[in-house]
C-alpha positions, 0 to 999 in steps of 0.5 A: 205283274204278280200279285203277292198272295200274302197281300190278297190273303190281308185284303180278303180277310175276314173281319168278324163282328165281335171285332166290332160289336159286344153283347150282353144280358141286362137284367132290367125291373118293369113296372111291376117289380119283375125280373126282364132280361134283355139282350143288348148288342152294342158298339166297341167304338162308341158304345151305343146300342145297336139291339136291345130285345126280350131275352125269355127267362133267364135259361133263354136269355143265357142260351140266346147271349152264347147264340149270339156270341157265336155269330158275332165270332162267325159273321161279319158285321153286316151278316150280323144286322143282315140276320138280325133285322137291323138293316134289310 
């Protein structure tokens, strides 16, 4: 029996995570009337929060969101919590 080579090429495709998972910076006041910024990893489907974490200083927090950007484009959903620590 042959296999068709477009039907393998579709069964081991590569489904990254920013098909699935959005990020974004929030900018959120403490207490104290201070500028934080978060960074907040959430899903498309239903819109929940799967991250929320310090972001630094607004330089930080826009170098952190285009870091997290990239692996969202480069890795798979469970390579994403896998290197973020949202699952072991």
């Amino acid at each position: 029996m042959a296999i068709d080579p477009d039907e393998s090429m579709q069964s081991d495709a590569f489904d990254p995570a920013s098909n699935h998972l959005d990020a974004r910076i929030d900018t959120v006041r403490t207490w104290a009337l201070r500028r934080r910024h978060e960074l907040v990893v959430t899903r498309h489907d239903t819109g929940a929060v799967e991250l929320r974490t310090d972001a630094g200083r607004q330089e930080q927090a826009g170098r952190l969101l285009a870091q997290v950007h990239d692996e969202l484009h480069s890795k798979t959903v469970m390579e994403f919590f896998r290197d973020w620590r949202l699952i072991s």
